[in-house]
C-alpha positions as CSV (number, residue, x, y, z in Angstrom):
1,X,-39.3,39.0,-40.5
2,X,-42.0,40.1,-38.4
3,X,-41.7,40.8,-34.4
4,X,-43.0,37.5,-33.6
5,X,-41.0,35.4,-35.6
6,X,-38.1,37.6,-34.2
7,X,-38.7,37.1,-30.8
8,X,-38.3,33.3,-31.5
9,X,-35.5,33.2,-33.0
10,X,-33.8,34.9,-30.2
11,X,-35.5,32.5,-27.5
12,X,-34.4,29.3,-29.7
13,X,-30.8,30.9,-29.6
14,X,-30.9,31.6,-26.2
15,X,-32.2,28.1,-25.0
16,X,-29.4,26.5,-27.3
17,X,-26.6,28.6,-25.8
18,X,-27.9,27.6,-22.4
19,X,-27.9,23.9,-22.9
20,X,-24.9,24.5,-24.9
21,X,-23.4,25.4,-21.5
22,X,-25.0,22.7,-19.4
23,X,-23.2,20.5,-22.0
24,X,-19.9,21.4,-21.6
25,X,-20.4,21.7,-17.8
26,X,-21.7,18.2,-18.0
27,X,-18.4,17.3,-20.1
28,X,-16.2,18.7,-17.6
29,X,-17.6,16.7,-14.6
30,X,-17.1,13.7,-16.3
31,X,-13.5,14.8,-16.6
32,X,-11.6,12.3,-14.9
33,X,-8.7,14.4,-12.6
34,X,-5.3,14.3,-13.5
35,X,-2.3,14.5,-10.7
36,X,0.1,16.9,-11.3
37,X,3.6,16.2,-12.9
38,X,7.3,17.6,-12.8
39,X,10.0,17.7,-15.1
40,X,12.8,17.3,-12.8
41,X,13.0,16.0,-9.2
42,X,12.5,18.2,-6.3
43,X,14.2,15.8,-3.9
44,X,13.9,12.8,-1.9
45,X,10.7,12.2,-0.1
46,X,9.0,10.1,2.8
47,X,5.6,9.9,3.6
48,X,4.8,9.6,7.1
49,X,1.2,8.7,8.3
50,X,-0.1,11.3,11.3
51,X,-0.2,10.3,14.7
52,X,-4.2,10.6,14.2
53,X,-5.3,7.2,13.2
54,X,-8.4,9.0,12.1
55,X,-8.6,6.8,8.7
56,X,-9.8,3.7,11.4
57,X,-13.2,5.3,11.6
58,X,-14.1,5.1,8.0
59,X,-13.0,1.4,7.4
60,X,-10.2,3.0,5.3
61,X,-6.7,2.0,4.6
62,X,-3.6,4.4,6.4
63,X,-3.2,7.5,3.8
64,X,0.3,7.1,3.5
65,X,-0.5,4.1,0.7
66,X,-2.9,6.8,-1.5
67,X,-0.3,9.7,-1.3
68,X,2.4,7.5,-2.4
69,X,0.6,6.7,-5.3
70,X,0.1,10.7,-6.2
71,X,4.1,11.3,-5.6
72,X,5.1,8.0,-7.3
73,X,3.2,9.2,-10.9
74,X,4.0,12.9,-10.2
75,X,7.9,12.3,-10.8
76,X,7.9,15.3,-8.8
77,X,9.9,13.5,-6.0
78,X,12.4,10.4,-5.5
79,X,9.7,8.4,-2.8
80,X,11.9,6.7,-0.2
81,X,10.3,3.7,2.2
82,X,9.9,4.3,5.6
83,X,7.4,2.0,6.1
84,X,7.1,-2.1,5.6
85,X,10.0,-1.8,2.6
86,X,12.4,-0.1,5.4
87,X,11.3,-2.9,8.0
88,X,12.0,-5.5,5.6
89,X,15.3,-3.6,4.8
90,X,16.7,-3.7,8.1
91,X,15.8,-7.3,8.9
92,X,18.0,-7.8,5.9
93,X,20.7,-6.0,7.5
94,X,20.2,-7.5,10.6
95,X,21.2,-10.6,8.6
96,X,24.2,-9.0,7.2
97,X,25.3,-7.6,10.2
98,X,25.2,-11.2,12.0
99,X,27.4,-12.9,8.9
100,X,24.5,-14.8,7.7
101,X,24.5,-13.2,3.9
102,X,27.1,-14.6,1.3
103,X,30.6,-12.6,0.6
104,X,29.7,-9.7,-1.8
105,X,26.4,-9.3,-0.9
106,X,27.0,-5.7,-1.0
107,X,24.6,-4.7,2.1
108,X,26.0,-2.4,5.1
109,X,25.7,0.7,6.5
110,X,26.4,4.1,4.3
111,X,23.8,2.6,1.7
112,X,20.6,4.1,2.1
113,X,19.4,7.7,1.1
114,X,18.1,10.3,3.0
115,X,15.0,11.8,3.0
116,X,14.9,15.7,1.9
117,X,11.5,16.3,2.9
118,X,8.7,14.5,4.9
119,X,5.3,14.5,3.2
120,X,2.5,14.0,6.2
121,X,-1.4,13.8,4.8
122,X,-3.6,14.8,7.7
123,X,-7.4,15.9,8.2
124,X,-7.9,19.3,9.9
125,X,-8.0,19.3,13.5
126,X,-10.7,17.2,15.6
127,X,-13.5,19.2,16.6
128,X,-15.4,18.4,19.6
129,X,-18.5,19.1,18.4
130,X,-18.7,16.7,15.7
131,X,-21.2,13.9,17.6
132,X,-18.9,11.2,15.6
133,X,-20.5,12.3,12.6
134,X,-17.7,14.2,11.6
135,X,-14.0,14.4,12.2
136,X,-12.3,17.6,12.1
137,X,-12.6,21.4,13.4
138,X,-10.9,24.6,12.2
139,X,-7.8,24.9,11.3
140,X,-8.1,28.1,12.5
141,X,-4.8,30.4,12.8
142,X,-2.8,27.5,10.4
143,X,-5.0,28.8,7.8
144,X,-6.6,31.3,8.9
145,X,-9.0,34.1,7.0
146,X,-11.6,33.5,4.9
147,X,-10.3,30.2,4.1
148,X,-10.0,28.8,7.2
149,X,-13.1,29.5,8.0
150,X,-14.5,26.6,5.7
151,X,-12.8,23.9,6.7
152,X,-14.5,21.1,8.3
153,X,-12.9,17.6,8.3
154,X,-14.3,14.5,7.4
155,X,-18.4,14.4,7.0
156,X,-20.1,11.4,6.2
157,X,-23.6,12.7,6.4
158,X,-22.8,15.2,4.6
159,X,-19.6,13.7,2.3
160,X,-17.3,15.9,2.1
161,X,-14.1,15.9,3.4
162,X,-11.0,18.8,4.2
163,X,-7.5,17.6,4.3
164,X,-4.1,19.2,5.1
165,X,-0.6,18.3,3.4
166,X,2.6,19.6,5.2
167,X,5.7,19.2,3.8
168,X,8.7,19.9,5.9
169,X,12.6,20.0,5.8
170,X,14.1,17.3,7.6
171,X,17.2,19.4,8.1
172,X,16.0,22.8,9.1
173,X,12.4,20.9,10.1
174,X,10.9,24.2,8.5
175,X,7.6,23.9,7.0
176,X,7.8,24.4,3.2
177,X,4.8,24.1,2.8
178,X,1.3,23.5,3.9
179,X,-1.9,22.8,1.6
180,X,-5.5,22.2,2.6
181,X,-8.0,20.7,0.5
182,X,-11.3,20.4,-0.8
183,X,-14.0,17.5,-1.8
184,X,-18.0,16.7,-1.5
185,X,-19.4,14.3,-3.3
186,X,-20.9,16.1,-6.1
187,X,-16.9,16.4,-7.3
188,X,-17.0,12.6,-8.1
189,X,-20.0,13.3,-11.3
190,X,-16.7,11.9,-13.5
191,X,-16.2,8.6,-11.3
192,X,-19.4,6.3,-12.8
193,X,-18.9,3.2,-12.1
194,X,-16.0,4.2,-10.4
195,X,-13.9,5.4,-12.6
196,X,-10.5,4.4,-14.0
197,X,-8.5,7.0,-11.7
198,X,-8.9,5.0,-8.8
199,X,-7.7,1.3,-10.0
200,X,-4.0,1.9,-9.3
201,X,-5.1,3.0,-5.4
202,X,-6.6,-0.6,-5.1
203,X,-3.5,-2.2,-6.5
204,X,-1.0,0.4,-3.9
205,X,-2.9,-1.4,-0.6
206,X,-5.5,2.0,-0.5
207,X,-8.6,-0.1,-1.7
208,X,-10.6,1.7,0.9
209,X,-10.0,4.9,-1.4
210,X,-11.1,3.4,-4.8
211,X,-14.4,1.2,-3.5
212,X,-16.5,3.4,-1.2
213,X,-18.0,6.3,-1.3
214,X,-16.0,8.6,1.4
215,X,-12.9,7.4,0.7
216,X,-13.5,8.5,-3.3
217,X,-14.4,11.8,-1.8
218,X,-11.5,11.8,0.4
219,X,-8.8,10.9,-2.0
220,X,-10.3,13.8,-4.5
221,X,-9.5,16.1,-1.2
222,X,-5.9,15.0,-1.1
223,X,-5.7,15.3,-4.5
224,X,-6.7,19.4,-4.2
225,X,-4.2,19.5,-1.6
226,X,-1.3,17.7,-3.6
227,X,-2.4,19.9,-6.6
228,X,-1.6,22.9,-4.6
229,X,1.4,21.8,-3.0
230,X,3.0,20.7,-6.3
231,X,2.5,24.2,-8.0
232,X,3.9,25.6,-4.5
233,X,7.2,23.6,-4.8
234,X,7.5,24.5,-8.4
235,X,7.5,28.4,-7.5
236,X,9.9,28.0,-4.1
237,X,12.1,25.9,-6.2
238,X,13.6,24.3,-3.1
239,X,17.1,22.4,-2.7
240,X,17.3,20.6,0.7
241,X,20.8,20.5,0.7
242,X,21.7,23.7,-0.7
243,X,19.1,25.6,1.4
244,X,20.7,24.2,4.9
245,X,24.0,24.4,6.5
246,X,26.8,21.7,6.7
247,X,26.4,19.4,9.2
248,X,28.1,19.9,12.3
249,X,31.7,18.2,13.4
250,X,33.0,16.9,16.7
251,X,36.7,17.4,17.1
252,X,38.1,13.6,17.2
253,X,41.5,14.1,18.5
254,X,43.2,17.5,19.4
255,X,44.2,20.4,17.3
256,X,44.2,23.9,16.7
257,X,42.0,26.9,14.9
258,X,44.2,28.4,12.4
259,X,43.8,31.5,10.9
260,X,44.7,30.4,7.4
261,X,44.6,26.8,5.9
262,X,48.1,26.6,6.8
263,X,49.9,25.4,10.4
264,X,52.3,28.1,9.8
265,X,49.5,30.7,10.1
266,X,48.9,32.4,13.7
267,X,46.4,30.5,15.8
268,X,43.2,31.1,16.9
269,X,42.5,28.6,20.0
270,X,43.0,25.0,21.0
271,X,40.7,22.4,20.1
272,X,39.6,19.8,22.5
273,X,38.2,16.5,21.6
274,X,35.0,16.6,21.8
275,X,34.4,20.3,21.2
276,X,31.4,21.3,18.2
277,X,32.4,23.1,15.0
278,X,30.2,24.3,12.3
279,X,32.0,24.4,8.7
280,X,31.1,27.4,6.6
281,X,31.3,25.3,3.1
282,X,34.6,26.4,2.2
283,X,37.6,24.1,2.4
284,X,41.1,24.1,0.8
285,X,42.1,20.4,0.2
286,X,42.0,18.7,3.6
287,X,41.2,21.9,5.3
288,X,37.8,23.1,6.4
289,X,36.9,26.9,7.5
290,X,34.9,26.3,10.5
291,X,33.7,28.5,13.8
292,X,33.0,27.3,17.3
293,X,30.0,27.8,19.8
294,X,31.7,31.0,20.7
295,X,31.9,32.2,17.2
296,X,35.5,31.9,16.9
297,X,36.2,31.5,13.2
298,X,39.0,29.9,11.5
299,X,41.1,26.8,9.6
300,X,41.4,23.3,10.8
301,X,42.7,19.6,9.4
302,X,39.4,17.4,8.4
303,X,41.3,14.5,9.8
304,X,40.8,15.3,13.3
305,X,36.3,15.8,13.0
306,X,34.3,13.1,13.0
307,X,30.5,13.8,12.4
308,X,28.8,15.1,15.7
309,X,26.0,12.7,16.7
């Protein structure tokens, strides 16, 4: 083979790797996204909308309906309605309470679960600057570094949006944790016509999310964020109710602080009604090993607390 003919063949292999690559990069954008899944439940969730009605602006629907879609097919959590179900809940109780239900009805108080963790989908902070073309600043020493840096809410001229998940302990109220994410509206190559991803958003109330343009770009956003908050739970591995103390007690009726489980043991102190305690965990039978606000440590009945309010 002569130099020429050499020289070809390596510029016809070289063109065919290259378009070889554009056509798996092409392939990949027309990937439609997949949310993130769990084998086992973290905990109980609710998702709360932020006190920024920033959604208004953009003709879209509260987030609270879109991210309840990503937790509902993510198994990740058990989703718990705070919302219009809870409304509708209590107007049912209400109806209880007065004696309108029929006997065996079955609906009181002591029924309903508690939320774990809150879940609240927010944009990055408003930035002053923005004209009303955009909503959002930095969010600055949340985020901070490099990453920080790049964040820049909600765009429409230039269509790209930055969100922020924070999930936090409703006993401790400590952060877990807190994810920003990314979209523009080159991400959305996959989407079409639209794409298939987006049907069930229509059908959860977040039709906003699935029909225009932004709202694609910002439920891709959330997505990033939810992404990286999943894969963050799975690593912490957190327990709500294993991570946080007992709930304090109230002392009902008067007592004493034993120093064993056992009113033959030597006392501690007197116990007035009304005083705090904080059980360790540990109990023997009726017994509970508590301390007081003083740090007084010792035994006492369960039969005389009553949950502090």
């Amino acid at each position: 083979m002569n130099r020429d003919a050499s020289m070809l063949t390596v510029a016809v292999g070289l063109a065919c790797a290259a378009l070889g690559g554009i056509a798996q990069a092409a392939e990949q954008d027309t990937q439609e996204p997949v949310i993130p899944t769990c084998t086992s439940k973290i905990g109980t969730l609710a998702v709360t909308e932020p006190e920024d009605k920033w959604w208004i602006a953009y003709n879209l629907e509260s987030p609270e309906a879109l991210i309840k879609v990503f937790v509902a097919e993510s198994k990740c959590f058990t989703l718990l309605d705070r919302g219009k179900g809870l409304a509708a809940a209590q107007q049912e109780r209400a109806l209880a309470g007065s004696g309108e239900m029929r006997g065996g009805s079955n609906v009181g108080k002591g029924q309903m679960k508690a939320a774990d963790y809150v879940l609240v989908p927010d944009i990055v902070n408003r930035n002053a600057n923005s004209g009303g073309k955009s909503i959002g600043g930095l969010l600055g020493g949340i985020v901070g570094g490099v990453a920080g840096a790049a964040l820049g809410g909600i765009s429409l001229k230039s269509k790209t949006a930055d969100v922020v998940l924070t999930l936090t302990d409703v006993r401790s109220t400590e952060q877990i944790s807190l994810q920003q994410g990314h979209a523009k509206k080159t991400d959305l190559g996959w989407a079409g016509g639209g794409g298939a991803f987006f049907g069930g958003f229509a059908a959860a109330g977040a039709s906003g999310y699935a029909n225009t343009e932004i709202g694609q770009v910002v439920t891709m956003a959330y997505l990033d964020a939810f992404a990286k908050l999943v894969d963050d739970v799975k690593q912490i591995q957190p327990d709500a109710k294993a991570d946080n103390v007992t709930q304090s007690v109230t002392m009902a009726k008067p007592g004493k602080l034993y120093t064993k489980p056992d009113t033959k043991s030597g006392v501690v102190r007197d116990l007035d009604p009304g005083m705090t305690l904080y059980p360790t965990g540990e109990k023997q039978g009726i017994w509970w090993k508590v301390s007081d606000e003083l740090g007084n440590e010792g035994w006492a009945p369960s039969t005389l607390f009553q949950l502090a309010k």
